[in-house]
C-alpha positions in Angstrom: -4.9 -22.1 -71.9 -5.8 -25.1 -69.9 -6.1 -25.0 -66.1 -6.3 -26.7 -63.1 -7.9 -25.5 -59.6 -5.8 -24.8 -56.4 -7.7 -24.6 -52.8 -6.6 -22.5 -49.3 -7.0 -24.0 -46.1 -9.0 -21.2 -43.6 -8.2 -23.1 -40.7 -4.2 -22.2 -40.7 -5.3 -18.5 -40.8 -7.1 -15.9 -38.7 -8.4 -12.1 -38.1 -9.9 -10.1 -40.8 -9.5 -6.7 -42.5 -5.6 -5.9 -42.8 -4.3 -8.8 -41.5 -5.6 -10.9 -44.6 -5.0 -8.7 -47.7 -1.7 -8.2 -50.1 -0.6 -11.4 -48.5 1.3 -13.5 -50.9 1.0 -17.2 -50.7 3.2 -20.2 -51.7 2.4 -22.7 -54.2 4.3 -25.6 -54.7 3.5 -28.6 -57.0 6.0 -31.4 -57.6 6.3 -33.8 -60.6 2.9 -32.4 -62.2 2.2 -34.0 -65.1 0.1 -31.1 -66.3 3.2 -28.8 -66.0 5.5 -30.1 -68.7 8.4 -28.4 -70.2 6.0 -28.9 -73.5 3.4 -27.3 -71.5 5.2 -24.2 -69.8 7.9 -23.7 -71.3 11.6 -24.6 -70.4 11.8 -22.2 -67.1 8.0 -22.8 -66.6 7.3 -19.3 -68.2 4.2 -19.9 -70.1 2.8 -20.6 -66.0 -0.1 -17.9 -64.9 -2.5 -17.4 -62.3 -6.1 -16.3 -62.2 -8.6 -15.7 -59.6 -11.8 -17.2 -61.5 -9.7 -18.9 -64.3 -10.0 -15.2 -66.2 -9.0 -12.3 -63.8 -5.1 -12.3 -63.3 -3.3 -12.6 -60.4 0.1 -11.1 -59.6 2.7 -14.0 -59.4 6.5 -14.8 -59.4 7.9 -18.2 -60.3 10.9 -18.8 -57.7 11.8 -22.3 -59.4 10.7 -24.5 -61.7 12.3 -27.6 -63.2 10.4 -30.2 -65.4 10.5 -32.8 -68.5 8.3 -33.8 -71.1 7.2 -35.9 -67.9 6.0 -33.7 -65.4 6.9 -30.1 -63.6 8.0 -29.0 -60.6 6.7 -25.3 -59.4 7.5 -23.0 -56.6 5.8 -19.8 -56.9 4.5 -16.6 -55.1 0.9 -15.7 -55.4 -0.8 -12.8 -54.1 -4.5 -13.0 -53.3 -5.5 -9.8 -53.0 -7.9 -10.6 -50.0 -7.5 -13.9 -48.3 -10.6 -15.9 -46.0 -9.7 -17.3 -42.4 -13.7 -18.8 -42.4 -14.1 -20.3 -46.2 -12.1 -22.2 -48.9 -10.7 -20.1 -51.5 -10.3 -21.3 -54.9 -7.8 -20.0 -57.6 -6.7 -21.4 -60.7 -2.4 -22.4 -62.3 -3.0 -22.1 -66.0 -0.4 -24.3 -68.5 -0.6 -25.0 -72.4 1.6 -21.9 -72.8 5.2 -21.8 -73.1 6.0 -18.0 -73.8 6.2 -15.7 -71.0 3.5 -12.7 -71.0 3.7 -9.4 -71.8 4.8 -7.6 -68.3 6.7 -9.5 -65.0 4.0 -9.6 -62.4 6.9 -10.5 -60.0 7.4 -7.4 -58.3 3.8 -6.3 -57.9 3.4 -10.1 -55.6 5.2 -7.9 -52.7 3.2 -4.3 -53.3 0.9 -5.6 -50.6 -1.8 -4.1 -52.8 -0.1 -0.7 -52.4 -1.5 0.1 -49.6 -2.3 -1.2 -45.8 1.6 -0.6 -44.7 2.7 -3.9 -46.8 5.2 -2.8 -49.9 8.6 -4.2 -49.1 11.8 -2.7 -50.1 13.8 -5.7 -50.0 12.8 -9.4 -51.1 15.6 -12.0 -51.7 15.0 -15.9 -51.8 18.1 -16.6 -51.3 18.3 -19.2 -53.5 20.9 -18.4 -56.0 24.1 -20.0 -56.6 27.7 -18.0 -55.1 30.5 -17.8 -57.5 34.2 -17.6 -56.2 34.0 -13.9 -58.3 34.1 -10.9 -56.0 32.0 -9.0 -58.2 29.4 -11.1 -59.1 25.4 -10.2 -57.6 24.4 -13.7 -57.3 21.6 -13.5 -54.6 19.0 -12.0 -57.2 16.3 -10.4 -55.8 12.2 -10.0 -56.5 12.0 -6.1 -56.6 13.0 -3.9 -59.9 16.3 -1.5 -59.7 18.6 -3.9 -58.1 18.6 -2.6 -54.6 17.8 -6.2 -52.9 20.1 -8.3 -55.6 23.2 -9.0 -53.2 26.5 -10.5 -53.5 28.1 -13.3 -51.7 30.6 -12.5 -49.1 33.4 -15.2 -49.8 35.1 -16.6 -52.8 35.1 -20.5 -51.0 30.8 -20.2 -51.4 29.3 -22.3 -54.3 26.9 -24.8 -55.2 27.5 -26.4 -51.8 25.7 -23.6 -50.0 22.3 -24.3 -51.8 21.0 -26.5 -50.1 17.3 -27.6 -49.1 15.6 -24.0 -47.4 12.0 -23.4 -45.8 10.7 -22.5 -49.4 12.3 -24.7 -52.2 16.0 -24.0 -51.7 18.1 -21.7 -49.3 21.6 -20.2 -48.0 23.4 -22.1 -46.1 26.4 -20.7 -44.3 29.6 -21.2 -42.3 29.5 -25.3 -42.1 32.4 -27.0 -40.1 35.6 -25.8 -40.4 33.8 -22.9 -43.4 33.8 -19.6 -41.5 33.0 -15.7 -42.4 30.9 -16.9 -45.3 28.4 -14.4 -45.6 25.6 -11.9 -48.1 27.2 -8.6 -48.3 24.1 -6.1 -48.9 25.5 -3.6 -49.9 26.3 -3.0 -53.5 26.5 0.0 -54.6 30.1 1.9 -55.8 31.5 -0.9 -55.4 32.7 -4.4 -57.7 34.5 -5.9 -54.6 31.6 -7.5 -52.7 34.1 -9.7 -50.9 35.1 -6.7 -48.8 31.4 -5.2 -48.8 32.5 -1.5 -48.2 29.8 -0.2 -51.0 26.6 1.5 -50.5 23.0 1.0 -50.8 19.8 3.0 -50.8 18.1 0.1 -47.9 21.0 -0.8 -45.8 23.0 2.2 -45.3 23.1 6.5 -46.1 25.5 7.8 -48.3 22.8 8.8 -50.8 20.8 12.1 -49.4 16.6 10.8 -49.4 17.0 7.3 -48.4 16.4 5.4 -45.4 20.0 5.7 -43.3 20.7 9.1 -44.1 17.7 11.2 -43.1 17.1 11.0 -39.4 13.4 10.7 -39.1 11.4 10.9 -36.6 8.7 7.8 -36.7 10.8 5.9 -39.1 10.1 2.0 -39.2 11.3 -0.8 -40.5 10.0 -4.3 -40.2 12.9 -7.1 -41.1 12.1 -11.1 -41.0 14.4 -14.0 -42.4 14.1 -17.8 -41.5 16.7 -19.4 -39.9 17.9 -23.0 -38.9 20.9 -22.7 -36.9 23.3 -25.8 -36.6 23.4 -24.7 -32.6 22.3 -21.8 -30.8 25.1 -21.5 -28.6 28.3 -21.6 -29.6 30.0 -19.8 -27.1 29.8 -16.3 -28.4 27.5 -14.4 -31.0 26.3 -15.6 -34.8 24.8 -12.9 -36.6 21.6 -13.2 -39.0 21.2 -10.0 -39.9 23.2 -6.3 -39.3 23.2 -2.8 -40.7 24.8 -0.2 -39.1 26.4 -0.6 -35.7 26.4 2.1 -33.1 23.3 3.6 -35.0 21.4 0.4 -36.6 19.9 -2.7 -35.3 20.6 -6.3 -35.7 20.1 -10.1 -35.3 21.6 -12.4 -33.7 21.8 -15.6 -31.8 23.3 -15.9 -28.4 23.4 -18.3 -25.1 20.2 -19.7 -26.6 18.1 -16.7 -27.3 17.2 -14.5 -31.0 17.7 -10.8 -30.1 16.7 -8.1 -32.1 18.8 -4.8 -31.2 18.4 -1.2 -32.1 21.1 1.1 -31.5 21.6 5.2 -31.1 25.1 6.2 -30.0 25.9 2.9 -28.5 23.0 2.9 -26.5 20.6 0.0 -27.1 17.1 -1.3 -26.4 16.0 -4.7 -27.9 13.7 -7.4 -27.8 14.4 -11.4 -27.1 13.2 -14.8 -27.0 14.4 -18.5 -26.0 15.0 -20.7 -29.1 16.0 -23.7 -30.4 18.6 -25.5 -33.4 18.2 -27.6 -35.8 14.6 -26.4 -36.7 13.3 -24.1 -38.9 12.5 -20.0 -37.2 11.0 -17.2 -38.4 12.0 -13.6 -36.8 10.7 -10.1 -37.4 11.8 -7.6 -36.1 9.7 -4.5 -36.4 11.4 -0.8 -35.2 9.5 2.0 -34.8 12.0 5.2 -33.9 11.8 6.0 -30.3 8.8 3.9 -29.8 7.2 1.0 -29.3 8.8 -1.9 -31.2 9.0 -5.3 -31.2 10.3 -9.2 -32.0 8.2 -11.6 -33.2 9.2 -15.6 -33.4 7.3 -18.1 -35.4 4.5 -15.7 -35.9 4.0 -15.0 -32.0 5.1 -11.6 -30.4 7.4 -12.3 -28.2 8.8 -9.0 -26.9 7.6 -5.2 -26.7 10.5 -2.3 -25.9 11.2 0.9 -26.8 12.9 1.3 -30.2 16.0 3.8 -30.1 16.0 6.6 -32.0 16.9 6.7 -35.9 19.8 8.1 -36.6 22.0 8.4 -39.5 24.9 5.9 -40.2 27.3 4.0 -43.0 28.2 0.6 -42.0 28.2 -2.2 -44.3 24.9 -4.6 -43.7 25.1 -8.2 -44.0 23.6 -11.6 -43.8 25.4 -14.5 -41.8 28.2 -12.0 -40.5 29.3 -9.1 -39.1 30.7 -6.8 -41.7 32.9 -4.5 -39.7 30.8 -4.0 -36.8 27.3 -4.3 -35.1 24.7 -3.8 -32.3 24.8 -5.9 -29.2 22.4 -6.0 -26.6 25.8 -5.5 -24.4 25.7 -1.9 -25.5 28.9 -2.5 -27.0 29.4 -3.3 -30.9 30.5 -6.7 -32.1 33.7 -6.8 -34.0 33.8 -8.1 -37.1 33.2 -11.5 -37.3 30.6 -13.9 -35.5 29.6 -15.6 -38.4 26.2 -17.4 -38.2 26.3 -21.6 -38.5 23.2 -22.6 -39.8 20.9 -21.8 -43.4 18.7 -18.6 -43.7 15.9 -18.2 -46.1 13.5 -15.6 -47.2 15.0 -12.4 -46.7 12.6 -9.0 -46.3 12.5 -5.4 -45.5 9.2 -2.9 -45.6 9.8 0.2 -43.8 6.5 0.1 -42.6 5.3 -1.2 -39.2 3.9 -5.0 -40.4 0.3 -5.5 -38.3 0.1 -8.7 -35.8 -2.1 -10.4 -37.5 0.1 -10.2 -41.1 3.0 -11.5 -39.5 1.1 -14.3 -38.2 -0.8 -15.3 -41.0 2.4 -14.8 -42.7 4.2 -17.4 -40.6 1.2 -19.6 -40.9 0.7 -19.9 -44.5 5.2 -20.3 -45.3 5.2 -22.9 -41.9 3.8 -25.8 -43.8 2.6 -24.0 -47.6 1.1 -27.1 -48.7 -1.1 -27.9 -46.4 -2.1 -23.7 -46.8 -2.8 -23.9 -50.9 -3.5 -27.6 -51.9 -4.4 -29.1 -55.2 -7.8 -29.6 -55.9 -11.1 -29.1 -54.2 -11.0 -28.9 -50.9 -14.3 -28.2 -48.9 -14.3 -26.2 -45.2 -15.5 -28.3 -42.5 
């Protein structure tokens, strides 16, 4: 096949060891004439990636739409050890238009398999709702269908896709739309409108997964983008929730992000001043009865003490609060406080995510193509 070079910029990155392997990167090429329909294929399947312009790199094609003009790309690359000193080259191959033999998709978030990276949840967030309440729209990168997710309201549709951080994204609960939301949980159930299911991530009716085995030590390291319309409305909007009394959450409130854990009720959580109408990213890392934290646009921006894991069934959720959730009140929110903005890039690892990842991480999504650019670009 035919191929053309692609260049990192070192300068948007930093550290060394951990914080620069199994990190994927985003590349995105608009109306490349090398990238015709003719030349990969009608969903840009005939697309690969190599290292050297032989050795194979894990990859996962997010979008791509093109003509027997030019190509548009958005894809997920992992370089299995990135360089925060010197340019790194890599190489899109095109002249094929048949997809190869395995889907490399999956292994883009094994963060190598090792180093604490392997996420159990990756969702884009880019699909398009139906009005159906038992219809898994939000597809997402991971095999055996735990992080595919349904939307939450039969008045979401091609409206909500609009423009996100990374090609497109959710957006939610606009004027007078409210309680539009992602239910997460869909498991035993085909009503996803009411989201009272299951599922092996976000909640523990099934004995050996995350929710129903109290653990001591467990973690779990949760990020999303978010651009909220205003970040204060009077009252709560909720990002993210699982569980309630036993879970954690967040949220936006009186102009901060909190990120809340929750044993019985009783909470400990992490926040930070923000700002709407701009693009954020939040994790929030929780490490059972220990130290945790919340990061904001790849800077740690509070340390506490995580509550203890325990077990609990809630319904989780995106946007919303599906039944109930934690508050940094120490009482649950009600159902309800739906979020007003668009959220993009939804991830789970239960694994404690290194400083350094999260903000190399933050860097290289911030502004991805000034981080992989087309071409030769030498280091200064």
């Amino acid at each position: 096949s035919n191929k053309k070079v692609l260049s990192t910029n070192p300068s948007l990155i930093s550290g060394s060891g951990d914080s620069l392997t199994g990190l994927p990167v985003v590349v995105i090429l608009t109306f490349d004439p090398k990238l015709t329909t003719t030349s990969v294929g009608e969903d840009g399947e005939g697309i690969r990636f190599t290292s050297d312009g032989v050795a194979p790199l894990d990859f996962e094609i997010e979008r791509y739409a093109g003509n027997s003009n030019h190509g548009n790309v958005t894809a997920w690359v992992e370089i299995p050890t990135l360089s925060a000193t010197a340019t790194q080259y890599f190489y899109i191959h095109y002249g094929q238009t048949t997809a190869q033999a395995f889907d490399a998709a999956a292994a883009v978030w094994d963060g190598l398999t090792s180093g604490g990276k392997t996420y159990v949840a990756v969702n884009h967030l880019h699909n398009t709702p139906t009005s159906a309440s038992s219809d898994r729209e939000m597809i997402g990168s991971l095999p055996g269908g735990d992080d595919d997710f349904g939307a939450g309201k039969s008045d979401m549709g091609s409206g909500n896709v609009v423009d996100g951080k990374i090609s497109k994204g959710l957006k939610l609960n606009e004027g007078s739309a409210d309680r539009q939301f992602v239910c997460l949980e869909t498991e035993g159930t085909s009503d996803y409108h009411a989201c009272n299911g299951d599922s092996d991530i976000f909640s523990g009716s099934d004995s050996g997964t995350f929710w129903n085995i109290d653990e001591a030590g467990a973690t779990r390291s949760t990020s999303i983008w978010y651009k909220a319309v205003t970040t204060d409305n009077g009252g709560f909007q909720v990002i993210f929730e699982e569980g309630a009394s036993n879970g954690q959450s967040i949220y936006l409130y009186d102009d901060k992000i909190y990120g809340v854990t929750s044993k019985s009720e009783s909470v400990a959580f992490g926040e930070a001043a923000t700002t709407a109408n701009e693009w954020h990213h939040v994790v929030l890392v929780w490490v059972d009865d220990d130290e945790s934290y919340l990061y904001h646009d790849g800077a740690l921006v509070d340390t506490f003490t995580g509550k203890d894991h325990n077990k609990h069934s809630n319904a989780g959720a995106l946007g919303y609060s599906e039944a109930q959730a934690s508050s940094h009140t120490g009482s649950n929110l009600n159902e309800g406080h739906s979020f007003d903005g668009i959220i993009d890039e939804f991830r789970v690892t239960n694994t404690k995510l290194s400083t350094g990842f999260i903000a190399n991480t933050y860097q290289i999504e911030k502004d991805p193509t000034n981080f992989v650019r087309d071409g030769i670009h030498l280091s200064e």
